[in-house]
C-alpha positions in Angstrom: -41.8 -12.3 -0.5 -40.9 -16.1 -0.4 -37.7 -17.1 2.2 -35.9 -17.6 -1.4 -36.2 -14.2 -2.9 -35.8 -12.5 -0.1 -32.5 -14.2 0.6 -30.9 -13.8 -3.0 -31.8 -10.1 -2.6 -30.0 -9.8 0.3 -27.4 -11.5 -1.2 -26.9 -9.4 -4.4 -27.4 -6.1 -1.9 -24.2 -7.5 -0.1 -22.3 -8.1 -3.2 -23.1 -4.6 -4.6 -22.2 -3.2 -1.3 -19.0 -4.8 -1.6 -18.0 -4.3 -4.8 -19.1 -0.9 -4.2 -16.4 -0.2 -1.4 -13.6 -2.2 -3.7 -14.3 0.4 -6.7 -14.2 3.5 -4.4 -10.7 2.1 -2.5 -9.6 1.5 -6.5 -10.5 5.1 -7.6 -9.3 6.2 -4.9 -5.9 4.6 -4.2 -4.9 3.0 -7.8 -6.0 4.2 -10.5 -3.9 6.7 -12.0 -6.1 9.6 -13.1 -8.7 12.0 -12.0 -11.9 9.8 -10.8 -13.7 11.6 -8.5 -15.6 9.2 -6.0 -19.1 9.5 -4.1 -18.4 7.4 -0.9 -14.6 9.1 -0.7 -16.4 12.9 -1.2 -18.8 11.8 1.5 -16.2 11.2 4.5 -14.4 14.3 3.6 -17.5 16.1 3.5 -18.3 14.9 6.9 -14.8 15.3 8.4 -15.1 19.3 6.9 -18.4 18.8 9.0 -16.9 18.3 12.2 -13.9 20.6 11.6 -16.0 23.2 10.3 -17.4 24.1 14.3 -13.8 24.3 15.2 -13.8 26.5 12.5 -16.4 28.8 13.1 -14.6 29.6 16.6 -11.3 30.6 15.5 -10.2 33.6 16.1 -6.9 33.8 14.0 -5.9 32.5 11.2 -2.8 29.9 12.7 -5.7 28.6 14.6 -7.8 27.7 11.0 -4.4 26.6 9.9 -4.0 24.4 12.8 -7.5 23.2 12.4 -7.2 22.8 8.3 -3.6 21.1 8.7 -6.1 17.9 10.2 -8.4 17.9 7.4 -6.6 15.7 4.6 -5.0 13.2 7.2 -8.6 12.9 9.0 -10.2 12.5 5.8 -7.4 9.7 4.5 -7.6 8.0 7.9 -11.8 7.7 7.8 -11.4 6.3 4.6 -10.7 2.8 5.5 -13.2 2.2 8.9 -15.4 3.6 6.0 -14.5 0.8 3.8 -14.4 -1.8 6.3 -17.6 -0.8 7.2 -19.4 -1.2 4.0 -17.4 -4.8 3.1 -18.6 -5.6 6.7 -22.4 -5.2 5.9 -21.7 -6.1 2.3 -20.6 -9.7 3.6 -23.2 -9.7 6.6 -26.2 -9.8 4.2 -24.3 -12.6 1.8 -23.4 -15.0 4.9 -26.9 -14.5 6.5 -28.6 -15.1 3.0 -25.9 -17.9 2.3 -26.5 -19.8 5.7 -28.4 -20.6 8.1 -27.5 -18.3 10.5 -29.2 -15.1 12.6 -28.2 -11.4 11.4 -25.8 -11.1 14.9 -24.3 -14.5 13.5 -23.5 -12.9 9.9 -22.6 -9.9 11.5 -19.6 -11.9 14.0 -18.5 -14.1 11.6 -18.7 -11.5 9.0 -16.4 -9.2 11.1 -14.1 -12.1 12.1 -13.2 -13.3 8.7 -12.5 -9.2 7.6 -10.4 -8.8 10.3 -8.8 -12.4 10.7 -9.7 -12.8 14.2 -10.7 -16.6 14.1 -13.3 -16.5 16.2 -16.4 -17.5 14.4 -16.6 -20.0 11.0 -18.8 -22.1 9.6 -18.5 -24.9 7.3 -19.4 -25.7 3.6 -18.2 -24.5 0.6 -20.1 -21.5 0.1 -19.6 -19.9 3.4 -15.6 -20.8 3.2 -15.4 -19.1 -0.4 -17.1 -15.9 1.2 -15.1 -15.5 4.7 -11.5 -16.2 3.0 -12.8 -13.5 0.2 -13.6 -11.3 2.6 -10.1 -11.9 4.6 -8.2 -11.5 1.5 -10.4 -8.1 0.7 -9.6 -6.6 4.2 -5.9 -7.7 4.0 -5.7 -6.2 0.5 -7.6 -2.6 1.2 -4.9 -2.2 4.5 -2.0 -3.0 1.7 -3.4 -0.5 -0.9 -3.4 2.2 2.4 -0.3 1.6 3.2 1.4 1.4 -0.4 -0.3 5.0 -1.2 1.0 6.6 1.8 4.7 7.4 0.4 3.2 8.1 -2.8 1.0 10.6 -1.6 4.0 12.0 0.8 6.5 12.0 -2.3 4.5 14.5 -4.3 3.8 16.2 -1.2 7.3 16.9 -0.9 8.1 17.7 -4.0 5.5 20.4 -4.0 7.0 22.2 -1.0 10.2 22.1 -2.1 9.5 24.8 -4.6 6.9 26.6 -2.7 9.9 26.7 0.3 12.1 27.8 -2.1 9.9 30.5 -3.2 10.3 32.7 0.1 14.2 33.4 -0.7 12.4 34.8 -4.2 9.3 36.4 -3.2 9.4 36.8 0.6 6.6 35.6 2.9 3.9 35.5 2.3 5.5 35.2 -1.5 4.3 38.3 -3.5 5.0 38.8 -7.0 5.8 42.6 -6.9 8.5 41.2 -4.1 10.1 38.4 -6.5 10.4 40.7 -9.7 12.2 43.5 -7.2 14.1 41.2 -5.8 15.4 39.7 -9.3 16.3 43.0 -10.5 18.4 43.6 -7.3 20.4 40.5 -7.4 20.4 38.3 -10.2 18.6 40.4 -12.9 15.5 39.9 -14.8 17.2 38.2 -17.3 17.0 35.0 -14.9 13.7 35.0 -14.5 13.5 32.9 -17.3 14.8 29.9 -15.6 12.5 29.7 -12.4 9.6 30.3 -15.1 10.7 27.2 -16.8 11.1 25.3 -13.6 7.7 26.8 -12.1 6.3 25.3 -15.5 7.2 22.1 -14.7 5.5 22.3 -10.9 2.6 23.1 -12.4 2.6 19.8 -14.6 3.6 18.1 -11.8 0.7 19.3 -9.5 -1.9 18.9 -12.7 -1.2 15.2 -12.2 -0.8 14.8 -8.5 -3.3 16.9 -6.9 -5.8 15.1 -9.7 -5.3 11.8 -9.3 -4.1 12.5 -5.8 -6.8 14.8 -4.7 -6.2 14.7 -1.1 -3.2 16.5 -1.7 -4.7 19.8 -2.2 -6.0 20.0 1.5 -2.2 19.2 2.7 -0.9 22.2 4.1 2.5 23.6 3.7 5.0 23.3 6.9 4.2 26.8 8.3 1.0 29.0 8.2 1.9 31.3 5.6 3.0 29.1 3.2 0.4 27.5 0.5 0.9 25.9 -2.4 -2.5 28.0 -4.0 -0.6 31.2 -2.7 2.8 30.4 -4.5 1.0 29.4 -7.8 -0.7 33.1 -8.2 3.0 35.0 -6.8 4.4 33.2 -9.8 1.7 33.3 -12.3 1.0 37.3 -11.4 5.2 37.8 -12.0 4.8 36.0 -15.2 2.1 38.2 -16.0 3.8 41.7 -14.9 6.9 40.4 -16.9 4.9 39.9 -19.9 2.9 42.9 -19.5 4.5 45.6 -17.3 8.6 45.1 -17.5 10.0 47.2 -20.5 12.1 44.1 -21.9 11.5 41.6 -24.9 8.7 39.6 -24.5 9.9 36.5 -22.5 8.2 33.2 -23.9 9.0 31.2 -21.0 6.9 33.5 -18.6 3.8 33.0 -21.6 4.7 29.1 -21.0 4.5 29.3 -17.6 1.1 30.5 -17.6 -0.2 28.5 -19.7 1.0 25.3 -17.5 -0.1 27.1 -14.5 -4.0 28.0 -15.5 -4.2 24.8 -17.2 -3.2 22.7 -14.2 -5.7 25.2 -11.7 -8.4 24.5 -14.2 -7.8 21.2 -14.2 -7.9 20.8 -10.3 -10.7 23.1 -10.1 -12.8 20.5 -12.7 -12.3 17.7 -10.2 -13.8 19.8 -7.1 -16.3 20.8 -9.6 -15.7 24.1 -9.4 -16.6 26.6 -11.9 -15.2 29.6 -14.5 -14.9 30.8 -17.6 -13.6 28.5 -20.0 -12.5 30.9 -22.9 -12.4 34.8 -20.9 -11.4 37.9 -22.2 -10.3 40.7 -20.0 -12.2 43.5 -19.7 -15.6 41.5 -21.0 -14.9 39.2 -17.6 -13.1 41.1 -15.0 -10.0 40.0 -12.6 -10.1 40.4 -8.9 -7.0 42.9 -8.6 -8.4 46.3 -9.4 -6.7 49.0 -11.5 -5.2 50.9 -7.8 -3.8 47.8 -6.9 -2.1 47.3 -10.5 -0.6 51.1 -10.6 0.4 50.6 -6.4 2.4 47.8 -8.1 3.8 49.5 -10.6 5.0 52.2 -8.2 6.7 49.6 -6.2 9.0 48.0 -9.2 9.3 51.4 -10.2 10.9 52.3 -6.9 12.9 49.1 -7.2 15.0 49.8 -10.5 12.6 47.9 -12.5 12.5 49.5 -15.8 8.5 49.7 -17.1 6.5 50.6 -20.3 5.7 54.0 -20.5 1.9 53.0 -21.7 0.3 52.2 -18.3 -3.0 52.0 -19.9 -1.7 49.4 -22.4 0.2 47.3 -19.9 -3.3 47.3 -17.4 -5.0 45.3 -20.5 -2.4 43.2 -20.9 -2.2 42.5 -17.5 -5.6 41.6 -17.4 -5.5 39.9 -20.4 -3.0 37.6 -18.9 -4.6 37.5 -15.2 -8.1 36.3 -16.5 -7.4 33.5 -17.6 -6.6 32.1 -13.9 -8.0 34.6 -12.1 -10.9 32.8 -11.2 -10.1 29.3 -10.2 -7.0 30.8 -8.3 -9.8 32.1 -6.0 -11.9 29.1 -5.9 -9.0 27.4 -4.9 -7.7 29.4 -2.3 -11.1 29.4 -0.6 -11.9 25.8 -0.7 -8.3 25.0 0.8 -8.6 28.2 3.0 -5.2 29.6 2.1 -3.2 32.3 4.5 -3.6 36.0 3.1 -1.1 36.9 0.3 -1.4 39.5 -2.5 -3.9 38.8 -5.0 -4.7 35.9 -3.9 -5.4 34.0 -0.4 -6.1 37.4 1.2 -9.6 37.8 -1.0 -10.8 34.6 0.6 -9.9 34.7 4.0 -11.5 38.6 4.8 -14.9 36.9 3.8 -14.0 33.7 6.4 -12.6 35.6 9.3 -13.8 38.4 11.5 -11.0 40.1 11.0 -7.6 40.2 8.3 -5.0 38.9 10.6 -1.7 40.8 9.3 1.5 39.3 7.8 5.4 39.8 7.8 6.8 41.0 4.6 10.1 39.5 4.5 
């Protein structure tokens, strides 16, 4: 291949590797929807690599906590070396193809101008345009990091407040058995209707933050037995024993609810590619909570003063009816993000991860 071809090849291979690393920070950090990214999976991938040994050797679950609770800030963090990395070679194979110049040349005077060090230039106006481009592009990917920091950290926080909240409700880990007994003891059932509106909105809330903020989902809760996956399926199961179990009028807020909740688990689940049933129908596709564990519920509110349809038969098909339509990426989502054992939920994950099911305080 001529000296000339061979150079403008180069060259066009830098600028796609640049422009390359500029779209994946943009998906990434600015645009505000869901846009999943191939360099960005990548370095998580690889970071759940690395953790994933550490993982193999636990032998609790606080320690696969403790382990999981690095995955998301790793991940962020490796994000921009990544970048930097790419732009680096991107602008490496323009200067060399640009100038006249070695590839250690390109490659020092390529990594001086991204950084700003000032300690390699070369004149014309080519090679001017290309290091100040590149200086502006490093200076401008450290910017975008640090701007989506607090953004990522607000909807963090706004997440656990109502997952924190939830323990007063449904004790720890949060059950939904627990929060409908408890509601019957002290405020009634007849206020259930307000945390299922508020719960609504959470789940609108996390539909659009752990989408176009998809990092969020791997940020774990304060303590080990708290999750954000766990506290969606305690609220979306009371919804459903409201609806199908509690001998009451139908409450339309709880139907709401779960309709914002499997929509917004859907959602995040089509991001992680993950798959399920896109119109089921209970019993033709079957939920993971069995009939015992239905009627052992049943037992429990009934013990509890909650007052229940006489037609247990009825109310199991309703339930179901209700369950299946999150049932499945409730799972999907509790395994990828490894969530601590709960009813119905986290628990069906972690006894396939773990050599044994490390027991929780009902409180």
């Amino acid at each position: 291949m001529p000296d000339g071809l061979l150079r403008l090849a180069v060259f066009l291979m830098g600028l796609v590797l640049v422009g390359a690393a500029l779209l994946s920070a943009v998906r990434t950090l600015v645009l505000p929807r869901a846009a999943p990214d191939q360099f960005t999976r990548l370095v998580f991938m690889l970071v759940r690599s690395l953790l994933g040994i550490g993982l193999k050797r636990a032998r609790s679950y606080r320690q696969v906590d403790g382990l999981m609770a690095l995955y998301a800030p790793l991940g962020l963090i490796s994000l921009v070396p990544g970048w930097l990395v790419v732009v680096t070679l991107g602008y490496m194979g323009m200067l060399w193809a640009a100038g006249d110049l070695t590839f250690y040349q390109a490659f020092r005077l390529s990594g001086s101008s991204l950084l700003t060090l000032g300690i390699a230039s070369q004149d014309g106006w080519l090679m001017t345009a290309l290091e100040l481009s590149e200086a502006a592009l490093g200076l401008t990917l450290v910017a975008l990091v640090i701007g989506y920091l607090p953004t990522i950290y607000a909807a963090f926080s706004r997440r656990e407040a109502m997952v924190t909240m939830l323990e007063v409700r449904a004790g720890s880990p949060p059950s939904a058995v627990e929060m409908l007994s408890r509601f019957q003891r002290i405020h009634g059932l007849a206020q259930l209707s307000a945390q299922f509106q508020a719960w609504e909105a959470w789940f609108a809330d996390i539909e659009e933050s752990h989408t176009s903020l998809p990092a969020l989902v791997f940020f774990r809760s304060p303590w080990p037995d708290r999750s954000w996956v766990t506290a969606a399926g305690a609220v979306l199961d009371a919804a459903a024993l409201r609806q199908s179990v509690v001998d009451l009028p139908t409450e339309p807020q709880a139907a709401l609810c779960i309709r914002a909740g499997y929509i917004a688990l859907r959602r995040i689940s089509d991001f992680f590619g993950i798959a399920y049933h896109p119109d089921p129908h209970f019993p033709l596709q079957p939920i993971s909570v069995s009939r015992l564990e239905f009627d052992e519920a049943c037992a429990r509110l009934a013990q509890s003063g909650v007052p229940l349809k006489a037609d247990r038969d009825q109310a199991w098909q309703d339930f179901g009816g209700w369950r299946v339509n999150y049932d499945q990426a409730l799972l999907a989502l509790a395994n990828l993000t490894l969530a601590p054992e709960s009813p119905w939920s986290g628990s069906r994950s972690m006894r396939s991860m773990l050599p044994f099911a490390v027991k929780r305080r009902q409180s």
